[in-house]
TORVEX-835349 format. One line per field, with one value per residue (C-alpha): residue number from 1; residue in one letter; z, x, y. Coordinates in steps of 0.5 Angstrom, whole numbers. Layout:
N
nr = [NUM, ...]
rest = [A, ...]
c3 = [Z, ...]
c1 = [X, ...]
c2 = [Y, ...]
end
This chain:
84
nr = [1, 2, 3, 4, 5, 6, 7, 8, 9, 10, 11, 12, 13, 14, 15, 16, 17, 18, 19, 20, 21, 22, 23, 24, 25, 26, 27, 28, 29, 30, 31, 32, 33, 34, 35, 36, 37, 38, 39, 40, 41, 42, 43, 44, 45, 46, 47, 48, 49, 50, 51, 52, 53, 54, 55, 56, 57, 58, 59, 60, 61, 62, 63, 64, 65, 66, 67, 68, 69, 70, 71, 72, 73, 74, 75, 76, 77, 78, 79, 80, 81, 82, 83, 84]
rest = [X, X, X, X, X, X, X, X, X, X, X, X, X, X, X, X, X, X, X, X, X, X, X, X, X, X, X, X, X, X, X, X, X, X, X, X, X, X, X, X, X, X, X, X, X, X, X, X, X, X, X, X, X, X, X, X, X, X, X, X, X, X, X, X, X, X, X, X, X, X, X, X, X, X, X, X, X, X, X, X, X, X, X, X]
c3 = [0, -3, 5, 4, 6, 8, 8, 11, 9, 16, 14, 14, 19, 24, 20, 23, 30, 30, 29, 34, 36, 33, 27, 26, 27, 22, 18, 19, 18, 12, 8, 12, 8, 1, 2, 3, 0, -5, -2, -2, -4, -9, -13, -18, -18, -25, -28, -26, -19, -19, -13, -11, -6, -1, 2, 10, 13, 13, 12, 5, 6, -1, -3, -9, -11, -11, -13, -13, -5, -2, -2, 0, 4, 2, 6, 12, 12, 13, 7, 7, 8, 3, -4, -1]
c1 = [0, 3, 4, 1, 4, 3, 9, 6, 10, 11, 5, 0, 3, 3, -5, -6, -4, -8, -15, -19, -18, -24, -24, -17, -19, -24, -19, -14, -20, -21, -15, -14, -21, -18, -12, -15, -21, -21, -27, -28, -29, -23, -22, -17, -16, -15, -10, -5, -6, -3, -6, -12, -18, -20, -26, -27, -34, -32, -25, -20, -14, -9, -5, 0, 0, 6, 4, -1, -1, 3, 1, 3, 0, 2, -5, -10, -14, -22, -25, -25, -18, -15, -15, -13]
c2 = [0, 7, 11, 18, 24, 32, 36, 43, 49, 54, 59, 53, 51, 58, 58, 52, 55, 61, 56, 54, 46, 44, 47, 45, 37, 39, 40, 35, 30, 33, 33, 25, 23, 27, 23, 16, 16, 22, 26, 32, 39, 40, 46, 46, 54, 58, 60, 64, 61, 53, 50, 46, 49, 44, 46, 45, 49, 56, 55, 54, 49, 52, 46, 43, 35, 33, 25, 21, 20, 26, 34, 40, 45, 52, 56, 54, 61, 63, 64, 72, 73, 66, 70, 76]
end
């Protein structure tokens, strides 16, 4: 079985922080799902932007695809400050 991977960049990682601890486990099961089972709301953005938009409640997880069974976590942001 292929091993799934998540690197976080230190922005991601600092957003991550700043959330509330149930929304941020809301988020962490959410990006789980997307990897194992590929459930989720996931966005590719237009061009020029090259990341995907995963969807969680009222928050915008902005990721890379760096394989089949890795990501890479760029932003975790509310939905009013993400695109800014």
């Amino acid at each position: 079985m292929a091993r799934r991977v998540v690197i976080w960049s230190p922005t991601a990682r600092a957003d991550m922080r700043a959330i509330d601890r149930q929304t941020a486990l809301h988020i962490l099961q959410s990006i789980d799902r997307y990897l194992n089972v590929g459930v989720g709301d996931v966005t590719k953005l237009r061009p020029p932007r090259t990341e995907f938009r995963l969807r969680v409640g009222d928050h915008r997880v902005l990721f890379l695809r760096a394989g089949d069974q890795t990501i890479e976590v760029l932003r975790v942001r509310h939905r009013s400050e993400i695109y800014q």
